[in-house]
C-alpha positions as CSV (number, residue, x, y, z in Angstrom):
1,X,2.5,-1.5,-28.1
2,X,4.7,2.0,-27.6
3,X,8.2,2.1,-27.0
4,X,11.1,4.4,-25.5
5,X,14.0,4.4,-26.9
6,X,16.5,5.6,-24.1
7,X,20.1,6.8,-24.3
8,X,21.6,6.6,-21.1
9,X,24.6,7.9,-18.9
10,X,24.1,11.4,-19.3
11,X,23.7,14.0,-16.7
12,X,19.9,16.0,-16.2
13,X,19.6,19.6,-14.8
14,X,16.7,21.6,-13.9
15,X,13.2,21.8,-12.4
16,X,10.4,19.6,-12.9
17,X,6.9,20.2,-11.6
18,X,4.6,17.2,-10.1
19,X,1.1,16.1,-12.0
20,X,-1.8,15.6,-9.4
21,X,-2.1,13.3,-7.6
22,X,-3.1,10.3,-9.6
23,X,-4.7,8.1,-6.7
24,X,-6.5,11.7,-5.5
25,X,-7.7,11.7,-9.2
26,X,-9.7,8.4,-9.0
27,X,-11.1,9.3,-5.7
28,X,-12.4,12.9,-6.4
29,X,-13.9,12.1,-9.5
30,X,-16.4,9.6,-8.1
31,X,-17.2,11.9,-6.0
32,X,-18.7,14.5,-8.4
33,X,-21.5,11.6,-8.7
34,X,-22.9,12.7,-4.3
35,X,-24.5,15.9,-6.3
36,X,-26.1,16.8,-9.0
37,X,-24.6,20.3,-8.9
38,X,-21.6,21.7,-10.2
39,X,-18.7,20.7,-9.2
40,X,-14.2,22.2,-10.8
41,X,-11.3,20.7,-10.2
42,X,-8.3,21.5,-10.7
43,X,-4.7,20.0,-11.6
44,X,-6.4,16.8,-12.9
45,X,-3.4,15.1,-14.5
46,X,-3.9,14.2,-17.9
47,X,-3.0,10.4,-17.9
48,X,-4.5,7.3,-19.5
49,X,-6.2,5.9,-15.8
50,X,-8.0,9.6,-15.1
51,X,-8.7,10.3,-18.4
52,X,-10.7,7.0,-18.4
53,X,-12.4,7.4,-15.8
54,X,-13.7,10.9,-16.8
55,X,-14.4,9.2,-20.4
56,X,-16.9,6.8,-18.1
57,X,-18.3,9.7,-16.0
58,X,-19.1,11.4,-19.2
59,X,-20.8,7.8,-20.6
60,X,-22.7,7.5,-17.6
61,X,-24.5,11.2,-18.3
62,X,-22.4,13.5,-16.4
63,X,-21.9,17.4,-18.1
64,X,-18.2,17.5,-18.3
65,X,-16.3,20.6,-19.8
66,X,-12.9,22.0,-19.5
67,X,-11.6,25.3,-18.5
68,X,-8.2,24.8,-18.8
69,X,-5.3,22.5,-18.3
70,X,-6.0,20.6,-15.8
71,X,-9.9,22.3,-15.1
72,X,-13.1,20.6,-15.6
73,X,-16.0,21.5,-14.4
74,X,-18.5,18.4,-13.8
75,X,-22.2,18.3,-13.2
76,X,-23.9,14.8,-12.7
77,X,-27.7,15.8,-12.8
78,X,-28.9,13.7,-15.0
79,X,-27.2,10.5,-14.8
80,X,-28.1,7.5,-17.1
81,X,-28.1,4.6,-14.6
82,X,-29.2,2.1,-17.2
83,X,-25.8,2.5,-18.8
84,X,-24.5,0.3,-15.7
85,X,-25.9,-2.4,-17.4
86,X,-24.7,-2.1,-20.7
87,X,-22.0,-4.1,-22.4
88,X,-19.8,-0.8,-22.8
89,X,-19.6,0.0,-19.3
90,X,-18.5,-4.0,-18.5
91,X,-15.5,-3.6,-21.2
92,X,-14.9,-0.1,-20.0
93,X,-14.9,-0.9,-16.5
94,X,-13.2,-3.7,-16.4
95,X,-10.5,-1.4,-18.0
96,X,-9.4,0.4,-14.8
97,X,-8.6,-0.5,-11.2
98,X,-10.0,2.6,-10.0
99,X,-13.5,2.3,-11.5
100,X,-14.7,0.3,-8.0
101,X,-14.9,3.7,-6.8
102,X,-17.8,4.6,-8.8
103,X,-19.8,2.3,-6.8
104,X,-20.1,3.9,-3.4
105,X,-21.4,7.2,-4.5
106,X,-23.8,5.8,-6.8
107,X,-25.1,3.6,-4.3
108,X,-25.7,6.3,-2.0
109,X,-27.5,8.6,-4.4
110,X,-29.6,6.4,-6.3
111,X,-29.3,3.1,-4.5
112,X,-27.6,0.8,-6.6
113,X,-24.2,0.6,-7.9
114,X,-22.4,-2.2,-10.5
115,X,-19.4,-2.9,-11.6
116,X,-17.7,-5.3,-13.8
117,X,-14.3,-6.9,-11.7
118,X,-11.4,-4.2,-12.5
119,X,-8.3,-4.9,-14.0
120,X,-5.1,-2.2,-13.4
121,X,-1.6,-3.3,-12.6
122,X,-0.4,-7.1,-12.6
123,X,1.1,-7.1,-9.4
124,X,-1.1,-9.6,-7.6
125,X,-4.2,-9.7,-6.0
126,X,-6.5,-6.6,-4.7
127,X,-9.4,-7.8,-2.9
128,X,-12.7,-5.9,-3.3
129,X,-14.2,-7.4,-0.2
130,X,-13.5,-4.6,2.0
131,X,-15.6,-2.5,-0.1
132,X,-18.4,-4.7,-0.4
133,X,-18.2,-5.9,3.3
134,X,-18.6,-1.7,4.1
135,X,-21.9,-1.5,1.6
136,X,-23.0,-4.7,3.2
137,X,-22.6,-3.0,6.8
138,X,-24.2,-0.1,5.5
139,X,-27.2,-2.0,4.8
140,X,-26.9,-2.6,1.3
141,X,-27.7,-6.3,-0.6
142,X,-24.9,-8.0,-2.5
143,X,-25.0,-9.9,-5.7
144,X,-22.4,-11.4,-7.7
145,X,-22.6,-13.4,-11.6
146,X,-19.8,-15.3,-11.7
147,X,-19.9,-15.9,-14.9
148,X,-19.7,-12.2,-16.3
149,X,-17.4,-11.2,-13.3
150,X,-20.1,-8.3,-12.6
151,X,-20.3,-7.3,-9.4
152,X,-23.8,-5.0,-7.8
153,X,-25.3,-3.0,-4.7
154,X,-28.6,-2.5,-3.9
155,X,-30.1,-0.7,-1.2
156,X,-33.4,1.5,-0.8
157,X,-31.6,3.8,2.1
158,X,-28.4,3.3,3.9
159,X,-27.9,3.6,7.3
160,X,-25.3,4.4,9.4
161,X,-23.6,1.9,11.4
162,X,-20.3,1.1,13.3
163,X,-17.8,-1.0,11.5
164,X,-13.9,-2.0,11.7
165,X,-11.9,-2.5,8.4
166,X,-10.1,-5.7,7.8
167,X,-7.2,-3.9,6.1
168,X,-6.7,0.0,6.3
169,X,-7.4,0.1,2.2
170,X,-7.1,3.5,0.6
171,X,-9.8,2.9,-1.8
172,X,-11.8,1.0,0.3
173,X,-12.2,3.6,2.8
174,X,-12.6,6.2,0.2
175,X,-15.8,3.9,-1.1
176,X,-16.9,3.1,2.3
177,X,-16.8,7.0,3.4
178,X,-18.6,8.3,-0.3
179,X,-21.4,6.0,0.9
180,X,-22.2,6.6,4.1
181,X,-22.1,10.7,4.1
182,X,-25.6,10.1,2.5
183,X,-26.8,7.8,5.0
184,X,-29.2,7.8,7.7
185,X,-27.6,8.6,11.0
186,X,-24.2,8.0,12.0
187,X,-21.3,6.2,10.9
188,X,-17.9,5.1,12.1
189,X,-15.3,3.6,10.1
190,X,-12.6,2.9,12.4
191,X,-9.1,1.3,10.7
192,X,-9.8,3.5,7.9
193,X,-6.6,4.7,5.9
194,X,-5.6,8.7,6.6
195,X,-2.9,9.2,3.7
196,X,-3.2,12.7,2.5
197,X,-5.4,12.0,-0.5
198,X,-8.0,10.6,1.9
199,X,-7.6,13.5,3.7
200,X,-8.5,15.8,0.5
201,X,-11.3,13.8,0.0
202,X,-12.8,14.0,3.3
203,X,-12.3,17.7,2.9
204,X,-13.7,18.6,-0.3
205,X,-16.9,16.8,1.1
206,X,-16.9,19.0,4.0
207,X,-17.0,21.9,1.5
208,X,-20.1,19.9,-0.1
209,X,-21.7,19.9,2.8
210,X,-21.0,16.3,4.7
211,X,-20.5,16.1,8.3
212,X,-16.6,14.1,8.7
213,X,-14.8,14.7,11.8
214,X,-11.4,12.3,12.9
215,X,-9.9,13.5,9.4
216,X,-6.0,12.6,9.6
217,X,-6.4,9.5,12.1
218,X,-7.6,6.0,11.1
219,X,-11.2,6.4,12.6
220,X,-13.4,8.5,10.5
221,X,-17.2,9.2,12.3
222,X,-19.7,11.0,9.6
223,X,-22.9,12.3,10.8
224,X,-25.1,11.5,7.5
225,X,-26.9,14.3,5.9
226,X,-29.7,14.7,3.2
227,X,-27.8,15.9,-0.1
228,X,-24.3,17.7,-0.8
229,X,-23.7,20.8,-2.8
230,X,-21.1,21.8,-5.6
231,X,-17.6,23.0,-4.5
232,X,-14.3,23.7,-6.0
233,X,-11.3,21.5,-5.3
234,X,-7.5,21.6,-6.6
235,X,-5.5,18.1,-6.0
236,X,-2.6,17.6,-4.0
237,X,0.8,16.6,-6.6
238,X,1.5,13.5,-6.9
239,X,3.8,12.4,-4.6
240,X,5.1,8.8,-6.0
241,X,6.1,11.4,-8.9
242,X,8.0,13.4,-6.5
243,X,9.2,10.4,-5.6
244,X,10.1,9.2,-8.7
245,X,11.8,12.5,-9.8
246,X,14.3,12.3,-6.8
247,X,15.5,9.0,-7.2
248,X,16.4,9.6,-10.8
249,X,18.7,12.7,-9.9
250,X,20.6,10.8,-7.6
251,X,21.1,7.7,-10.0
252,X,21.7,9.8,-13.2
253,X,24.4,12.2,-10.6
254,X,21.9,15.1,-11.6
255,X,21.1,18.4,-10.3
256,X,17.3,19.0,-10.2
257,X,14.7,20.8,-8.2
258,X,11.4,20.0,-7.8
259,X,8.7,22.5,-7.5
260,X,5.6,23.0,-5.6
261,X,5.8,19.7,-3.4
262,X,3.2,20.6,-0.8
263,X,6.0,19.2,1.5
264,X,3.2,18.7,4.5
265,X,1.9,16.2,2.7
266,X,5.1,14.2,2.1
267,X,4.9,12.5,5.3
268,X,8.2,9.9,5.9
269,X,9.0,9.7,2.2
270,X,12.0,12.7,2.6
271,X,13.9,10.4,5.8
272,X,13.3,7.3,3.6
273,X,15.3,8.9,0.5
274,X,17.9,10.5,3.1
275,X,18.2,7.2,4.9
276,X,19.6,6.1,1.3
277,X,22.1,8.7,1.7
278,X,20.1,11.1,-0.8
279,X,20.7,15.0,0.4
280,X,17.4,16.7,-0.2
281,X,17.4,20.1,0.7
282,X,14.1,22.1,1.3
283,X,13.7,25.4,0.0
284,X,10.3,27.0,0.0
285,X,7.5,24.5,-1.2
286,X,10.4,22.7,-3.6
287,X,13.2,19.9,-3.1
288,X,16.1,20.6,-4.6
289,X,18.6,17.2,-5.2
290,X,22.6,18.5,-5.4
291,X,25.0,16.3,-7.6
292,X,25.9,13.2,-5.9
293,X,29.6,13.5,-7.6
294,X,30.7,11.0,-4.9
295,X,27.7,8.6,-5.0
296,X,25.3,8.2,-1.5
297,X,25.7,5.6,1.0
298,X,23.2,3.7,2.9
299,X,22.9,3.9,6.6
300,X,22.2,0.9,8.9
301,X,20.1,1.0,11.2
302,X,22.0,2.1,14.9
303,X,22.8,-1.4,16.1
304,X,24.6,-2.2,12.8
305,X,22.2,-4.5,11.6
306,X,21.1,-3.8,7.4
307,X,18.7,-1.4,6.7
308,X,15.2,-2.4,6.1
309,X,12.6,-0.4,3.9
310,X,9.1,-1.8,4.3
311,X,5.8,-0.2,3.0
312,X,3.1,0.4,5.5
313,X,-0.4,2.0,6.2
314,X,-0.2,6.1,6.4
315,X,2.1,7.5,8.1
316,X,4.3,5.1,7.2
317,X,6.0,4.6,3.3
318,X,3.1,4.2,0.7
319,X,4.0,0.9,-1.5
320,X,4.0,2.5,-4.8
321,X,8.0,4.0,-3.9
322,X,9.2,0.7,-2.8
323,X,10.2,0.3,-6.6
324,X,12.0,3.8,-6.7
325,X,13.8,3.0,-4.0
326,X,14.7,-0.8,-5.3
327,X,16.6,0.8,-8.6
328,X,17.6,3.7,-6.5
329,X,19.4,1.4,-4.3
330,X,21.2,-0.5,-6.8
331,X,24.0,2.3,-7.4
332,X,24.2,2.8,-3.2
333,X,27.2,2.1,-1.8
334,X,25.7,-0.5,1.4
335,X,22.8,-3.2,1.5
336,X,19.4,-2.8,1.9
337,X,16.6,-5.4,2.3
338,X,13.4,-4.1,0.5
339,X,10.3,-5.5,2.1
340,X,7.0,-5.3,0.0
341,X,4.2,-6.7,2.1
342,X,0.8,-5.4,-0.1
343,X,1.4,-7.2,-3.4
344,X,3.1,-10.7,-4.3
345,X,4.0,-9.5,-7.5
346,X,5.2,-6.0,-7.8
347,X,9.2,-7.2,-7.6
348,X,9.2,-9.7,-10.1
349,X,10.5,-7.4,-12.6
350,X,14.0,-6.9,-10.4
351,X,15.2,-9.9,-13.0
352,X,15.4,-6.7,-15.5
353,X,17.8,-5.1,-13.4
354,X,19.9,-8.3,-12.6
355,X,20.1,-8.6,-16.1
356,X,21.4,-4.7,-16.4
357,X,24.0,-5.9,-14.0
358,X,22.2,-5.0,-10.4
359,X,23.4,-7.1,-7.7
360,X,19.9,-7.9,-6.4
361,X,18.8,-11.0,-4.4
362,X,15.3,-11.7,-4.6
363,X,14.4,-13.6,-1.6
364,X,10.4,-14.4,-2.1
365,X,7.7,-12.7,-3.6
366,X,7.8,-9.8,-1.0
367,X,11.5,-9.8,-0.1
368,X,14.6,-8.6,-2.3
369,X,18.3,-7.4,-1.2
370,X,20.2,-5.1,-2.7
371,X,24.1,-5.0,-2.8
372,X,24.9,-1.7,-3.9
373,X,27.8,-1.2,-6.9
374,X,28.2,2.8,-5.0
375,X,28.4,3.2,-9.4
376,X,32.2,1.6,-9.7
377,X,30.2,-0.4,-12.3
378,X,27.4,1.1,-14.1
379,X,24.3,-0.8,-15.3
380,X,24.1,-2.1,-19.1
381,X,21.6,-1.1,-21.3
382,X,19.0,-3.5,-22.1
383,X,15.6,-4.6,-23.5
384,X,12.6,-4.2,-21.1
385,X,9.0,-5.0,-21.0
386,X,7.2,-2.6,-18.3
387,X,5.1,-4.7,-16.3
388,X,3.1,-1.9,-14.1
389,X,3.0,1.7,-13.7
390,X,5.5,1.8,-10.7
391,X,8.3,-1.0,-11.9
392,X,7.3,0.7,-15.4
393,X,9.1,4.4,-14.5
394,X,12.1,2.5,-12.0
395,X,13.0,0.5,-15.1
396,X,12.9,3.9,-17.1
397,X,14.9,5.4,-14.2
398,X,17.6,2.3,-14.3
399,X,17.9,2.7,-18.5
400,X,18.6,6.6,-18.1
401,X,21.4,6.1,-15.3
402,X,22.7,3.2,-18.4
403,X,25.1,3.2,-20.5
404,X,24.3,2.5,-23.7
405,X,20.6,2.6,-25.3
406,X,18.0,0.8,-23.8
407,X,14.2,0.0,-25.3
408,X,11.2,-0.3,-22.8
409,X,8.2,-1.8,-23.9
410,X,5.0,-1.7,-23.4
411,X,5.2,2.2,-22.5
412,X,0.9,2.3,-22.1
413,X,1.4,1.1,-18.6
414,X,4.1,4.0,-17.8
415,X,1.6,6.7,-19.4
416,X,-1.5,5.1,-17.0
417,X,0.7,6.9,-14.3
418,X,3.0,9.8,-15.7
419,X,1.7,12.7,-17.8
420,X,3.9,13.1,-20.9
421,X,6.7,12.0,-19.1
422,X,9.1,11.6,-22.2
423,X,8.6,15.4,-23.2
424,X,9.6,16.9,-19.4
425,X,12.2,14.8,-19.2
426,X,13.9,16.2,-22.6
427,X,12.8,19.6,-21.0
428,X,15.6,18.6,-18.7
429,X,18.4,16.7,-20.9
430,X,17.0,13.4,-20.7
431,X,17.8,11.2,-24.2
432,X,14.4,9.7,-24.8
433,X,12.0,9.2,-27.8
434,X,9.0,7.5,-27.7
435,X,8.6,4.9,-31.0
């Protein structure tokens, strides 16, 4: 199990570029699988949960070589779908969380697609049944062995169909839509998600020749054709990292900027940080983040009443910030009640931070409020075990703001998420060594 070792209380400066996007990542990936020509992409970050899932692409028969940092070029025509059945692929699989995305292109290229159940985060339950319940609509047969957890779908030809998601899932739309551009006739997927890495998707098979119009709104009608062709495609940056990166200038008092943003794409997550009372100033395609010398106050909302930050379907705040914003919030001067509605575990590790001194009331499994020091005390340094990606990287935010030294745990789940994230930060004064 890694470690960082983290002196904190000292001031950053400088710029910091994004990864890509690591949820974009899982998604175009599995896609390479709808053609057997070649397909490049570019600024794939090089993190633990991509680099498994090209590891798997490569096991299941796909030519995979890289140009560059960041470049691969992949080319699935000759895929080995016996290897769906070996015992590697159920260990491997079960490995990653975004490996349940391998199932809807295979499915509607060769007709059948398994998959052991996924593992990922420990932040409560993700159910898979909006994926299946697409397939199933889709025309595809179901099967289920309980006792190896291994999940299949089988279906001579697809066809399109008319369906309404029970929950606007990000990856269960990106399943659903891989599927069905292969499928006979036409298909509407209404409730789907539109965050901006669904939108890449839909347009990178556009470029590969699929029919998808409604890009950008929740429903999503694709006119099914016969095959796709190769393309190139570039990924958005990760925008939990941008994220991430802002919230640690304002609790370490730091000057950064971060680069290349593609602030289009950013959605509500710039009036969410300034709602915190974070300045973030646009200039060009970058955010810079001034000192905060004199701390940042919350607002309330215009009737007096506390602030409330909830996470919701695209447009609103994706769920993966809500722990940013949690540590972020703990040197505020004001209140805020955090609201995480997806998962029933992603704020159980706030009993970290009460232990660093953050006055933090959690009020149920979705529910915490924040009392804000406004940094007339500062946090204490302190042991930590990262739980998940997210609360991973706010805890490491937290122990850099610290006084003192501070040892995280458990670092594997931070590196699932953030490429090499202990060497750029020392690019930009951070005190961290990885043990």
């Amino acid at each position: 199990m890694g470690t960082f070792k983290i002196e904190g209380g000292h001031q950053l400066s400088g710029e910091i570029t994004p990864q890509g996007a690591k949820n974009e990542a899982l998604q175009i990936l599995c896609a390479v699988l709808l053609t057997p020509e070649q397909v490049t992409i570019n600024n794939i970050p090089d993190i633990v949960d991509v680099n498994r899932l090209i590891s798997l692409l490569e096991d299941l028969g796909v030519k995979i070589q890289k140009k560059g940092k960041g470049s691969y070029t992949f080319k699935a025509d000759d895929v080995n779908m016996e290897y769906l059945q070996s015992d590697k692929f159920k260990e491997d699989g079960r490995s990653l969380r975004g490996s349940i995305m391998l199932v809807g292109p295979l499915l509607a290229r060769f007709g059948k697609g398994y998959i052991p159940k996924p593992g990922g985060d420990k932040i409560g339950r993700r159910r898979l049944d909006t994926h299946f319940e697409g397939f199933i609509n889709l025309g595809a047969k179901f099967r289920y062995n309980k006792e190896e957890h291994f999940y299949g779908v089988e279906a001579k030809k697809l066809k399109g169909t008319y369906m309404l998601l029970d929950e606007a899932s990000v990856t269960g739309t990106a399943n659903i839509l891989m599927a069905s551009v292969l499928a006979e006739g036409k298909t509407t997927i209404y409730n789907a998600a539109c965050e901006p890495y669904l939108q890449q998707l839909c347009k990178m098979l556009n470029r590969m020749g699929a029919k998808i119009s409604g890009i950008a709104s929740n429903m999503l009608l694709i006119e099914g054709v016969e095959e796709l062709r190769g393309t190139e495609h570039t990924m958005l940056p990760d925008m939990i990292e941008i994220g991430s990166w802002i919230g640690l200038a304002a609790m370490t008092k730091s000057e950064l900027t971060v680069k290349n943003v593609s602030w289009d794409d950013l959605g509500q997550i710039p009036t969410v940080f300034r709602k915190l009372g974070i300045t973030i100033e646009k200039r060009g395609d970058d955010i810079h983040i001034p000192r905060h010398k004199d701390g940042y106050e919350i607002q309330n909302f215009i009737d007096g009443s506390i602030l409330t930050i909830a996470d919701a379907p695209w447009p609103g705040l994706t769920p993966d910030l809500l722990s940013i914003i949690l540590v972020l919030a703990t040197q505020a001067k004001g209140e805020v009640l955090i609201h995480q509605k997806m998962f029933e575990s992603r704020l159980f590790f706030v009993d970290k931070l009460i232990d660093m001194g953050a006055k933090i009331i959690l009020c149920d499994p979705h529910r915490a409020t924040v009392i804000g020091h406004d940094f007339k005390s500062t946090l204490k340094a302190t042991t930590m075990v990262s739980p998940d990606i997210r609360a991973g990287v706010s805890l490491l935010i937290a122990a850099l703001s610290a006084k003192g030294t501070s040892t995280i745990h458990n670092i594997e789940q931070i590196d699932r998420g953030y490429e090499d994230i202990d060497t750029r930060l020392r690019a930009i004064g951070a005190r961290i060594t990885r043990v």
